[in-house]
N, C-alpha and C positions, 0 to 999 in steps of 0.2 A: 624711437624716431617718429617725428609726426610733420605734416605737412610745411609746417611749418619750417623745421629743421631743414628741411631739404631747398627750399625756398632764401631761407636765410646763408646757407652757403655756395649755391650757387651763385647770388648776389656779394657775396666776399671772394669767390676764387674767380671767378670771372664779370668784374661790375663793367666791363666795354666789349663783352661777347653779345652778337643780337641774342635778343631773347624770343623776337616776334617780329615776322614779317607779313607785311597784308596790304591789300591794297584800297584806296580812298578816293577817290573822283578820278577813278581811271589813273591814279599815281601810287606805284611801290614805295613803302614806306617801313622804316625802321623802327626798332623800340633795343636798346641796352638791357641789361640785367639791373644795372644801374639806376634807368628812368623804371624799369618795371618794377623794381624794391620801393620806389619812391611814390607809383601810385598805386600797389598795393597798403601802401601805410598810411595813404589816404581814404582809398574806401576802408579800410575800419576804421580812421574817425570820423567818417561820414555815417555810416552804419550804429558808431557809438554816437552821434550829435540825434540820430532818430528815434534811439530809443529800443535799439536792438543788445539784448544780453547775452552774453558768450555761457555757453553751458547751460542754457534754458531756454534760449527761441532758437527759431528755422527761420532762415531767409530761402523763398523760393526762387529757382532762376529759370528764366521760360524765353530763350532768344537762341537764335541761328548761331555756329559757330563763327568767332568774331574776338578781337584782343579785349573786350570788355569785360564777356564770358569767363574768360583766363581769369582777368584782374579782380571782379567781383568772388568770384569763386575763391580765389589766393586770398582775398584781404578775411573773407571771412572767418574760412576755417581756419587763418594762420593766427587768428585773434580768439577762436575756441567759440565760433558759430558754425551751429548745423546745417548744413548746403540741402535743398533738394530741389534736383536737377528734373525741369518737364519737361515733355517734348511738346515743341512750340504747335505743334500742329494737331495736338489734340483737339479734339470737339470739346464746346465748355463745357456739357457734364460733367467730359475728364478729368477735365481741371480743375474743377468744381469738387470735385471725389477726393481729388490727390490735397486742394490747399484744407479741406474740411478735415481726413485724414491726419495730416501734418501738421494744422495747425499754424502755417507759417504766418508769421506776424508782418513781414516786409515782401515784397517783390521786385525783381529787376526787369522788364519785360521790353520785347523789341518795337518799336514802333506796329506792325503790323495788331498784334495783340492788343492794341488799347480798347479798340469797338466791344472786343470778350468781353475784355476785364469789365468795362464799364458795366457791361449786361450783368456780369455774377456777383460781381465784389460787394451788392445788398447786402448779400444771402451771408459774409462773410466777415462779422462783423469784428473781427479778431487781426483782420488786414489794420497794420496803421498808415503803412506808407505806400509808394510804389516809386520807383524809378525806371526813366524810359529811355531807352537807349534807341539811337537813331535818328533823333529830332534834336536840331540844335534848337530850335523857336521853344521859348517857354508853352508850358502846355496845361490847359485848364484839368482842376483836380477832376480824379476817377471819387464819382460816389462819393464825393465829399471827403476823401481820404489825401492825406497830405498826398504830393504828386512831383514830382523833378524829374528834370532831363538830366542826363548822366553828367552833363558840361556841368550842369547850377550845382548838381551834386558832388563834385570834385572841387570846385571851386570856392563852395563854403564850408571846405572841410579840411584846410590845412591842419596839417600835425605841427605838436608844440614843439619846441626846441625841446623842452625835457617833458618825458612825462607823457601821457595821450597812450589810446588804445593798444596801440598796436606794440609800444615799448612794455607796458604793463600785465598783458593779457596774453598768457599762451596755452595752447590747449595738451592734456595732458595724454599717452598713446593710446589709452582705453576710452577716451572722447568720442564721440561719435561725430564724426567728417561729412559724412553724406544719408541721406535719406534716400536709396533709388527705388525707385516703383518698376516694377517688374513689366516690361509691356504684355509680354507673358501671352499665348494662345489660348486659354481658359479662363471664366472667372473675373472677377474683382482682383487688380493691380494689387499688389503687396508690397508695403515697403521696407525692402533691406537696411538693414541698420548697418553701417561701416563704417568701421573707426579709421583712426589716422595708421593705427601701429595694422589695419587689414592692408591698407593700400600701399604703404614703405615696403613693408613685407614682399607685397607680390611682386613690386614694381624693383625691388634687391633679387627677388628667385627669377624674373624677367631675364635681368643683368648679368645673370649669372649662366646663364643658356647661350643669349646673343652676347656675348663679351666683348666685341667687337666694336660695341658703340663708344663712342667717344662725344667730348663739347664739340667737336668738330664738325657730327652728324646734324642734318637739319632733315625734320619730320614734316612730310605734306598734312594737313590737316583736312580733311575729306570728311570722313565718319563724323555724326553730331557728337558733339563732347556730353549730350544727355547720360549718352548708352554709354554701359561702363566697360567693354571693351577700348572703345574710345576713348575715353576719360582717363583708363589705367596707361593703355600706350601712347595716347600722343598728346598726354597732361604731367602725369605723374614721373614715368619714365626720362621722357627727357630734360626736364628740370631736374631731376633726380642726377642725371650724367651732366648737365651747364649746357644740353644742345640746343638750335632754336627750333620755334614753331612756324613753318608756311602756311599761312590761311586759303586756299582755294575761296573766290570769288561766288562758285557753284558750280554743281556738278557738270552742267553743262562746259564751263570752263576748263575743266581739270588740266587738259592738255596742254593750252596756251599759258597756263597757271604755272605748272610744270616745268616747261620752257624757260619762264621769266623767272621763278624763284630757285632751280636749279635743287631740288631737293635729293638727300642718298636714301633715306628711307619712305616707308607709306606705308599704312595702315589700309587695310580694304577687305570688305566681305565677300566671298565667290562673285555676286553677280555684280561687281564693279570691275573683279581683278577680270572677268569671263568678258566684259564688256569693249573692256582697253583692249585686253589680247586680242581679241573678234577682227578691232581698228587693224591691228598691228600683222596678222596674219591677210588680213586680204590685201595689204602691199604686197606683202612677201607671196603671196598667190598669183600676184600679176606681172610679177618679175620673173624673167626665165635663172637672169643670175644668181637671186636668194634664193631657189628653191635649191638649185643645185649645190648651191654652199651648205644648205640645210643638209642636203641629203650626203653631200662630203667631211660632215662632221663639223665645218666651220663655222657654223651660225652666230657664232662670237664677232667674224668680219660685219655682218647683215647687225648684230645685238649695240658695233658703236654707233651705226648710224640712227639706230633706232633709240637710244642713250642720249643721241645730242639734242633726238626731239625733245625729249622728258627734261631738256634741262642739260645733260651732259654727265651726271653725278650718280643715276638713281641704282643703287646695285643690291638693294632687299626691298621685297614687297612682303610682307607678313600679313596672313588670312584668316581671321576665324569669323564666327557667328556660325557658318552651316559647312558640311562636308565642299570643297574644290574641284572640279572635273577635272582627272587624273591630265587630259591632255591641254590643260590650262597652265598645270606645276611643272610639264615635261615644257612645253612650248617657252614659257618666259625662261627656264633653266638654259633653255638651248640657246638663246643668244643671250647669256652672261647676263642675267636678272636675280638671282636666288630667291627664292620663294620661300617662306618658312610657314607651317602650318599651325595655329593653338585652338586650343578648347578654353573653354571656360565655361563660366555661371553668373549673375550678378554677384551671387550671394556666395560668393569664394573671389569677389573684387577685380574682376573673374576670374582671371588665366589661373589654369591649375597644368596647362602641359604645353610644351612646346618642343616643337621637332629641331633637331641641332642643326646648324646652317652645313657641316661639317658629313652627316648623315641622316639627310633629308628619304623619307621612305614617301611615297605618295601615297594619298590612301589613309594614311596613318592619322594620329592628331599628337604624335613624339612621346616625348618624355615626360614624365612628372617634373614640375619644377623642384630642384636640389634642396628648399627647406622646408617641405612639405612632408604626408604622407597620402596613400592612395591604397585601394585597398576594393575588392569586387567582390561583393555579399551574393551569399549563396549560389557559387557560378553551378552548371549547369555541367552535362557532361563533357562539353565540349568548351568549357571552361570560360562560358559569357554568365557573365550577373551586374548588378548595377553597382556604377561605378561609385566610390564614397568617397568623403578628401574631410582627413584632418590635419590642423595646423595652423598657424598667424594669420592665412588668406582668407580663415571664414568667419564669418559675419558674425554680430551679436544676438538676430534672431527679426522675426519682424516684425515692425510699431504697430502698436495695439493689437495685436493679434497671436496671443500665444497657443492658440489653439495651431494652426499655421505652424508657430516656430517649432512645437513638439512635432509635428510631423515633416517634417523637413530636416530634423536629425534624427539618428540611429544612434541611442548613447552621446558618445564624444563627436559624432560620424557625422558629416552632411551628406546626405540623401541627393544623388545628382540626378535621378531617374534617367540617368544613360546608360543603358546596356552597351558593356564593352567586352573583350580577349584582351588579357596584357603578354605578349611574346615571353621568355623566357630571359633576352635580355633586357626587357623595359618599356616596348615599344606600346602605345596603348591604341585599340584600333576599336571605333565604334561602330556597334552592331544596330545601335536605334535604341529609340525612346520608348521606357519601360511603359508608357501607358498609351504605345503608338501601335504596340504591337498585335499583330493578325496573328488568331489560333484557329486552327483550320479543324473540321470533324474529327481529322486523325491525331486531333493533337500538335500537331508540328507548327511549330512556331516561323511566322516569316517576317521578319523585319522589313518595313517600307521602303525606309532609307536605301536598302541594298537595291532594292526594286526601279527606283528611280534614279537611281545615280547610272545603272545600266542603260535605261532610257533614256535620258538627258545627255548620253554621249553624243548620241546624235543632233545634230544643229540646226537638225528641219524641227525639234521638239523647242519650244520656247518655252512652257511650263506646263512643271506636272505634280502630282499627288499621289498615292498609292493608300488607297483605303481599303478596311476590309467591308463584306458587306453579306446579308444575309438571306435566304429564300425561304418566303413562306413559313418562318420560325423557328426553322430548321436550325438543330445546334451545330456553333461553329461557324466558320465565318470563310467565305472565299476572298477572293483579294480581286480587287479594281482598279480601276486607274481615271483619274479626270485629266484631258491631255491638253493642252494649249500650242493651236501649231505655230512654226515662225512662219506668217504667211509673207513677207517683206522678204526674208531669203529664198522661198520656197517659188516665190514671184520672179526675184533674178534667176534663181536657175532656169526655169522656163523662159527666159530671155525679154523678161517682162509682162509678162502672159499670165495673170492669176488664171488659177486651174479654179471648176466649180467645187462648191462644198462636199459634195458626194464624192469626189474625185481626191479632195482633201483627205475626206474622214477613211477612204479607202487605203489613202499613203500611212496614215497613221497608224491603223491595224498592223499592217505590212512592217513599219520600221519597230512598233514596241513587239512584233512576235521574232523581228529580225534581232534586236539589242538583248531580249531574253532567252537566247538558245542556250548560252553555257550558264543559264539557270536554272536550278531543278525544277519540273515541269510542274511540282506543288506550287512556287513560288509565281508562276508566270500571270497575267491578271487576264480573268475571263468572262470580265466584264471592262467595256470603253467608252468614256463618253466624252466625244470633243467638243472644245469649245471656245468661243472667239474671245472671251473676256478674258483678261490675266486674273492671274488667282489671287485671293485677298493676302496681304501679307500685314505682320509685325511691322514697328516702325524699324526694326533691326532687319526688315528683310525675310523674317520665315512666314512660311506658309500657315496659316489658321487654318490646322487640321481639324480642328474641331466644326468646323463649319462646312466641311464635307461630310464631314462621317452622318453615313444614315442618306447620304443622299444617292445612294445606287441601290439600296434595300428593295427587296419585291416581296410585298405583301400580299 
C-alpha cells in the first residue's frame, strides 16, 4: 500500500465527500475528494512541466498548515517524489542545513519565506524552481531561479486527457515518501527516511486501536503537518478512512474555528489540550451549578454545553509528543470528551502505541500498535529498560548518515531511547529518557520526567525542567529543578495583586517541596532556580534539556 493508493480510493468510494475545509477572506470554504483527485494530478504535472523526477529528486515544503500543503505533498509522492517537510519557522541556517542535506531541487514556500529564500538560495545552486503559495500577483524570480505563485503554477499545468504524470508514475511501498528532520533537543537535525509502505502501516495499526473512525469523522487540523505526529494523524489517517480535514485559521483561533467547522476529532500536544481545558474549567469554577454536577458525577450535562462551544461534534481529543497532566485526561473525560493518549518517534512514522478509547489508563502511553513489535532491552530489576519497536513503522535509516543509522538500531530493533515498564497485560508506561537520566552517588537512578510531572500538577508552576547537577566534581549527580511560575494566575488569585519576586521564589519552594512528598526523598530536587523567562522548547513543544544541563553545577 502507498500514499498513493490510499488517495486514489478515497477519491473513488467517496468523490462528493468534503475532503478539506478552510477558511479564505474571512469565508468557509469547501473542497470534494473529487476536486482534491483533480488538483492533485495537477501538481504532479506541474512538478513534471519543471523538471522534477519521481525516484530521484526532493521537492521541499516549507509553509503553514493550509489546503495547499495537503495538495503539493499528495501530487508528489502519489507521483513517486521525495517530500521533505520544514518547519517554516526555522532561522535560515536551518534551512540552509536541511535543503544542502536533502538536496531538494524544487521548493514550495509561503509568502512569508520569500525575503529567506532570496538571502540563501545563492548558496544552493541545485534549487531550480520555487513556488509561492499565498500571493496571487506574479512574483519576481528568487536568485534568478525559476519562481511561480501556486495560481500560475496550477494553471499552466493541466493534465492530458491520456497520458501525464500522475496517470504514468506511481511510487512503489519501499519508495521513500518523506525526508523528516528530526527537530530533535541535541545536535545536527537528522533526516529520517520514510517510505510509503512506514506510513500505510502505521496509519492501518492507528485504525486498528481507534476503530471507531469513520468518512463521517472530520479532523481539526491544529498541529504543523511538518511534524510527523501531525502528518501521520491528521494527513495519512484520515484520507486513509475518506474523513475531512478542518484547517484552524491559528491558534489563537482554535475556538471560534471549532465552533464554525464543527469537528469530532483533534489532534493536540499536552500544552494545547492543558490550555483549552485551563479555558474550559474556569467557567465551570465560576459556576456554583457545574461544579456541583461535577462533583454529582454529571459532568456530561456541563460536557454538552461545553460540545456546542467546540462546534457540537468533538468527542476524541488524542495527545502525544510529551507525557499529559493526569488532571487534564480525568477533566475532559468528565464531561464526555475521551482523551486517548500515543507515543511515538519520527523514525517509527511515529505512533508505535496507543491507549484504547475503551481502557484509557492515565499516565500510561497504551498499547503497542496490533502490527507491530516492542520489546524493553535490558530492563532493570524493576523491569524498566529502553523501549525498542520492530516492524513496517520503522524507517529506512537516516540520509547521509549511516553512521547515525547504526546507532539508532539494535540489530532488527530501533533504539527509542525511552525508558519504559510494560504491565503484564500490555500497558507500556514511561519512565524517561535514557540519556535524561540522573545517577545519584548511591547509584539510584531518578528519572526527570517523573520529577516534573509531580510538579507541574500544580497550576501556579507554568514550566519546568528537572536536571541533574553536580558539586565541586564530586561523583554523581543531585537533581535540580529550573521553575517558571504562572505569574498571570498567581496574580488573579491575589485578586490582582502581583506578589514581589522574593515572595514568588518563596511560594515556589513551598509548592515543588509540597508536589514531591510521595516522592522518595532521593528524588526530591535540592537545588531551585526560578525564573521569568519560559523555557526554550522544540518546534514540537519539548523542552531543550540539553541547554540546561550544567547550568546549576557548582564548581
Amino acid at each position: 500500500m502507498t500514499i498513493r493508493t490510499i488517495i486514489d480510493e478515497a477519491v473513488a468510494k467517496g468523490p462528493e465527500i468534503t475532503a478539506m475545509v478552510f477558511k479564505r477572506d474571512r469565508v468557509w470554504q469547501e473542497l470534494s475528494y473529487r476536486e482534491f483527485g483533480q488538483r492533485v494530478a495537477r501538481v504532479a504535472e506541474g512538478f513534471a512541466r519543471l523538471g522534477v523526477e519521481p525516484k530521484r529528486d526532493c521537492v521541499a515544503l516549507m509553509m503553514e498548515n493550509c489546503p495547499e500543503w495537503v495538495e503539493c505533498y499528495s501530487g508528489l509522492a502519489a507521483s513517486g517524489v521525495t517530500v521533505v517537510p520544514i518547519d517554516p519557522k526555522l532561522r535560515a541556517p536551518e534551512i540552509s542545513y536541511v535543503l544542502h542535506d536533502s538536496q531538494a531541487v524544487s521548493l514550495v514556500i509561503g509568502k512569508p519565506l520569500v525575503a529567506t529564500l532570496a538571502e540563501i538560495l545563492p548558496e544552493h545552486k541545485f534549487v531550480k524552481s520555487v513556488v509561492v503559495v499565498g500571493d496571487a500577483e506574479p512574483i519576481e524570480a528568487l536568485a534568478g531561479i525559476k519562481t511561480e505563485t501556486y495560481e500560475e503554477f496550477l494553471a499552466a499545468s493541466p493534465v492530458p486527457a491520456q497520458g501525464g504524470r500522475y496517470a504514468t508514475s506511481k511510487p512503489g511501498g519501499s519508495d521513500v515518501a518523506s525526508i523528516i528532520y528530526t527537530s530533535g533537543t541535541t545536535g545536527r537535525p537528522k533526516g529520517a527516511m520514510l517510505t510509503h509502505t512506514n506510513f500505510c502501516s502505521d496509519a492501518a495499526g492507528c485504525l486498528d486501536v481507534i476503530s471507531e473512525v469513520t468518512s463521517k469523522d472530520r479532523f481539526l487540523v491544529v498541529l504543523p503537518l511538518f511534524h510527523s505526529f501531525s502528518f501521520t494523524t491528521n494527513y495519512i489517517v484520515p484520507i486513509f478512512q475518506g474523513c475531512s480535514l478542518a484547517f484552524v485559521e491559528s491558534l489563537r483561533t482554535v475556538a471560534d474555528d471549532c465552533k464554525a467547522a464543527s469537528p469530532t476529532i483533534m489532534m493536540a500536544v499536552p500544552l494545547l489540550a492543558e490550555k483549552m481545558y485551563g479555558r474550559i474549567n474556569d467557567k465551570i469554577k465560576k459556576s456554583k451549578v457545574a461544579r456541583l454536577l461535577i462533583k454529582l458525577g454529571m459532568g456530561r450535562v456541563i460536557g454538552a454545553k461545553v460540545r456546542r462551544q467546540l462546534g457540537g461534534k468533538l468527542r476524541m481529543i488524542v495527545v502525544g509528543g510529551a507525557p499529559c497532566p493526569v488532571y487534564v485526561l480525568e477533566g475532559y473525560r468528565s464531561i464526555g470528551i475521551g482523551v486517548i493518549e500515543g507515543y511515538g518517534l519520527t523514525e517509527a512514522s511515529p505512533v508505535v502505541s496507543l491507549s484504547r478509547p475503551s481502557d484509557a489508563r492515565p499516565g500510561t502511553i497504551g498499547y503497542k500498535l496490533p502490527n507491530i513489535e516492542v520489546r524493553v532491552a535490558e530492563p532493570n530489576e524493576q523491569g524498566v529498560g529502553e523501549l525498542q519497536v520492530r516492524g513496517p513503522i520503522v524507517m529506512k535509516g537516516y540520509h547521509n548518515n549511516p553512521e547515525a543509522t547504526e546507532e539508532a538500531f539494535d540489530g532488527e530493533w530501533l533504539r527509542t531511547g525511552d525508558l519504559v515498564s510494560i504491565s503484564s497485560d500490555g500497558y507500556i508506561t514511561i519512565c524517561g529518557r535514557k540519556k535524561a537520566l540522573i545517577v545519584n552517588r548511591e547509584g539510584k537512578n531518578i528519572y526527570p520526567e517523573e520529577v516534573e510531572q509531580a510538579i507541574a500538577i500544580d497550576q501556579r508552576v507554568y514550566d519546568i525542567v528537572v536536571v541533574g547537577y553536580s558539586e565541586n566534581g564530586e561523583t554523581g549527580e543531585k537533581v535540580g529543578a529550573i521553575v517558571v511560575p504562572n505569574i498571570e494566575l498567581i496574580t488573579e488569585e491575589r485578586g490582582g495583586n502581583e506578589p514581589g519576586w522574593g515572595e514568588i521564589e518563596t511560594m515556589m519552594r513551598q509548592i515543588v517541596a509540597e508536589q514531591c512528598r510521595d516522592l522518595a526523598d532521593y528524588k526530591h530536587p535540592r537545588k531551585l532556580c526560578v525564573r521569568r523567562e519560559p523555557l526554550e522548547r522544540t518546534s514540537t513543544q519539548k523542552v531543550r534539556r540539553h541547554v540546561y544541563q550544567g547550568q546549576l553545577d557548582v564548581k
